[in-house]
C-alpha positions in Angstrom: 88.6 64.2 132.6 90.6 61.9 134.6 91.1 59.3 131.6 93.4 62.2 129.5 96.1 61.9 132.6 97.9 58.7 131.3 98.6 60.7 127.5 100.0 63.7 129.4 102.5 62.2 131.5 104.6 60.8 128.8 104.8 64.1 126.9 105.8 66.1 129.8 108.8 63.3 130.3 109.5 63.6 126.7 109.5 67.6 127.4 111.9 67.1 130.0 114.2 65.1 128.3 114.5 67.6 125.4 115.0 70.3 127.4 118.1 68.3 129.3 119.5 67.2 126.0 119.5 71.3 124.9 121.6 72.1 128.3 123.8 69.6 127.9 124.2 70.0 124.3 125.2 74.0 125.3 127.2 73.0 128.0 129.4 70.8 125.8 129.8 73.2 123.1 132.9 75.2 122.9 132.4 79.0 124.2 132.4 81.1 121.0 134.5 84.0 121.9 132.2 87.3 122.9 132.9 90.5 121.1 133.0 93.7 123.5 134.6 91.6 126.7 137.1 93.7 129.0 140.9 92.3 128.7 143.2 93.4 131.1 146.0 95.1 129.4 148.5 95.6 132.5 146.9 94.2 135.6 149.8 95.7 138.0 151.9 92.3 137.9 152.9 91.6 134.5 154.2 93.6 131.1 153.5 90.7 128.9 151.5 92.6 127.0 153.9 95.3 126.3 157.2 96.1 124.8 160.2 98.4 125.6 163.7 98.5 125.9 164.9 96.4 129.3 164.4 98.0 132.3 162.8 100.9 130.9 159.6 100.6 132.5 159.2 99.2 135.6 156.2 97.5 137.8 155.9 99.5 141.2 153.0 99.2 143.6 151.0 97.9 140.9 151.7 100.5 138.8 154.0 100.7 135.6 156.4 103.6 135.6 158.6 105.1 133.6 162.6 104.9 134.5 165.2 107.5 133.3 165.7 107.3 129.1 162.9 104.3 129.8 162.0 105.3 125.9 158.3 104.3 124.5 156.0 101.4 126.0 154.1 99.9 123.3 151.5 97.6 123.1 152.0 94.3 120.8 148.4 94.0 120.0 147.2 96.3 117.4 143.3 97.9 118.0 141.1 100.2 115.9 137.5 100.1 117.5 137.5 100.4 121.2 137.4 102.0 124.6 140.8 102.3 126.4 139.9 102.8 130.1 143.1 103.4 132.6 144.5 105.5 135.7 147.5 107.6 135.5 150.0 109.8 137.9 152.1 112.8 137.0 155.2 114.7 138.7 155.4 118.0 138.6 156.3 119.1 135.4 155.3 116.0 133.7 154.8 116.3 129.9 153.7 112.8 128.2 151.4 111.5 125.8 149.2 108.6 125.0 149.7 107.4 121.8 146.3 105.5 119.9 146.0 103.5 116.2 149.9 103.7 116.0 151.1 102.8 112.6 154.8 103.2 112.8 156.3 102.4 116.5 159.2 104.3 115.0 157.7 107.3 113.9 154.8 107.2 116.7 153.7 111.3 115.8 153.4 111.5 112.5 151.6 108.2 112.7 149.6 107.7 115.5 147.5 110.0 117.5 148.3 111.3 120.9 145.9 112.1 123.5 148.3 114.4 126.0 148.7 113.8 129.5 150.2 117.0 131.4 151.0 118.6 134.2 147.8 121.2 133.9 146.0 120.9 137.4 143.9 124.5 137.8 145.2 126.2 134.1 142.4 127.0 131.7 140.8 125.2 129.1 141.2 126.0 125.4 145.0 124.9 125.0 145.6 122.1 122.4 148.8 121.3 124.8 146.8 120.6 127.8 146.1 117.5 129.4 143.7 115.3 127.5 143.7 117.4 124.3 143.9 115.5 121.1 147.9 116.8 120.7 148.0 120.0 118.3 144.5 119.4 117.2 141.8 120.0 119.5 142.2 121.4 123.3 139.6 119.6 125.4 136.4 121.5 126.9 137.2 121.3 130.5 140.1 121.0 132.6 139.0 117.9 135.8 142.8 117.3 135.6 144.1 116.3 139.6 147.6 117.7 141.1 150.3 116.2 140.5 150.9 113.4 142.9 147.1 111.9 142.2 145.6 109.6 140.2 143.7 110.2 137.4 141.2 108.1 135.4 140.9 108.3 132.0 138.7 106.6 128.9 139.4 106.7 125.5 136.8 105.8 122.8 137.9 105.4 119.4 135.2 104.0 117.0 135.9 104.6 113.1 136.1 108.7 112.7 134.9 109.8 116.2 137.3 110.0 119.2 135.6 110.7 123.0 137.8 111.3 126.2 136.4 111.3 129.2 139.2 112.5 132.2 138.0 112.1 135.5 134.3 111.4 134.7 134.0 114.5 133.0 133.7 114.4 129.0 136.4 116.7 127.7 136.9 115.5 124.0 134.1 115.0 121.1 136.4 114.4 117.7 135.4 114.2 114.1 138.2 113.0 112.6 136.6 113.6 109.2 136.9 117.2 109.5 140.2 117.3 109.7 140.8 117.3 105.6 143.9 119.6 105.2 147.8 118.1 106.3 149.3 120.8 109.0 146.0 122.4 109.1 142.9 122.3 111.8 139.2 123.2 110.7 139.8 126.4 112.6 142.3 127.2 110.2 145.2 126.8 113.0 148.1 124.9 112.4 149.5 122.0 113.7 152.6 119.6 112.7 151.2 116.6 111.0 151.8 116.0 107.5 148.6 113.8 106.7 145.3 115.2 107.3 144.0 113.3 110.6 141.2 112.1 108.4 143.3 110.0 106.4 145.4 108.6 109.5 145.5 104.9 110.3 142.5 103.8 112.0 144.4 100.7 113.8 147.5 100.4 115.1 149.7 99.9 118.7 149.1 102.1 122.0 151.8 103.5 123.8 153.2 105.6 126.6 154.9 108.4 125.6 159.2 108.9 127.4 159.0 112.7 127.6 162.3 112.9 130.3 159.4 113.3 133.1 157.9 111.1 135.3 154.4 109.0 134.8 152.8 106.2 136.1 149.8 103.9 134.5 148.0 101.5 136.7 144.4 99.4 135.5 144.9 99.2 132.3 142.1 97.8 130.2 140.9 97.4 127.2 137.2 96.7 125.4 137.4 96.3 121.7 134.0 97.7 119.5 
């Protein structure tokens, strides 16, 4: 038995020395680029990310906020698959909108999508105007929106036809953009004011933050392509 030791001492060394040459080989390799990693958006110190007209958003207490006539804030990346996860803050009053798979920065409503952030602390649900509705299309199924004054937090999850909101850690949107097939027309035969069918809209394009004349704030902005 003790004669076999010699022959398995020189295989457990060459073991060894394969397995160091496999780390080091990984470690020296370049770091291939992992899909579904976070990337901070606005981290509450810089709008590199973003454009909009000079001073018309502006960085305060980590937040971004709109200013007077501020106009849109729009991202330069474009995104088609992903989850948009951020906090927001309206003023009483406040009617806004954010704006997903945005074709035409110029023409933001007839080509992009806009999830609707509002002023609807304690009003109930089944209002297509209401905070976190899908704007003129669907009204969400319940209503966790905070006072005016408080922070919300909100995720968006866009992934080829289906949309999901999720306001305050309460689901409030489950969308099938497939079924809406008609232009100016909702499955449940109401109306609303876009002239291509939200099946055919783009499925890519810029996000932005809506200038309705009323105050909002965004803060933690993050995003997680699919």
């Amino acid at each position: 038995m003790h004669a076999s030791r010699p022959h398995v001492l020189p295989a457990l060394l060459a073991l060894c020395c394969l397995s160091l040459l496999a780390l080091l080989s990984a470690m020296s390799a370049p770091a291939a680029e992992t899909a579904g990693e976070w990337k901070a958006l606005f981290d509450g110190t810089s709008l590199d990310a973003w454009t909009c007209k000079p001073g018309g958003w502006t960085i305060e207490d980590g937040a971004v906020a709109l200013q007077p006539k501020g106009g849109y804030l729009w991202s330069k990346e474009r995104f088609g698959d992903f989850v948009l996860d951020l906090e927001f803050k309206v003023d009483s009053g406040t009617n806004s909108g954010i704006f997903i798979r945005t074709d035409r920065t110029n023409d933001p409503v007839q080509t992009g999508i806009e999830v609707q952030v509002f002023d609807s602390h304690g009003k109930p649900t089944g209002n297509k105007h209401m905070c976190g509705a899908i704007y003129d299309c669907l009204s969400p199924s319940a209503n966790p929106m905070k006072p005016a004054g408080e922070w919300n937090h909100m995720v968006i999850t866009c992934q080829a036809n289906v949309i999901r909101i999720v306001l305050n850690e309460t689901p409030i949107i489950d969308m099938d953009l497939d079924q809406w097939t008609t232009p100016n027309q909702n499955p449940d035969g109401s109306k609303n004011k876009f002239k291509t069918a939200y099946k055919d809209m783009p499925r890519a394009g810029h996000i932005g933050f809506q200038d309705h004349g009323k105050p909002v704030w965004y803060r933690n902005i993050r995003i997680r392509p699919l």
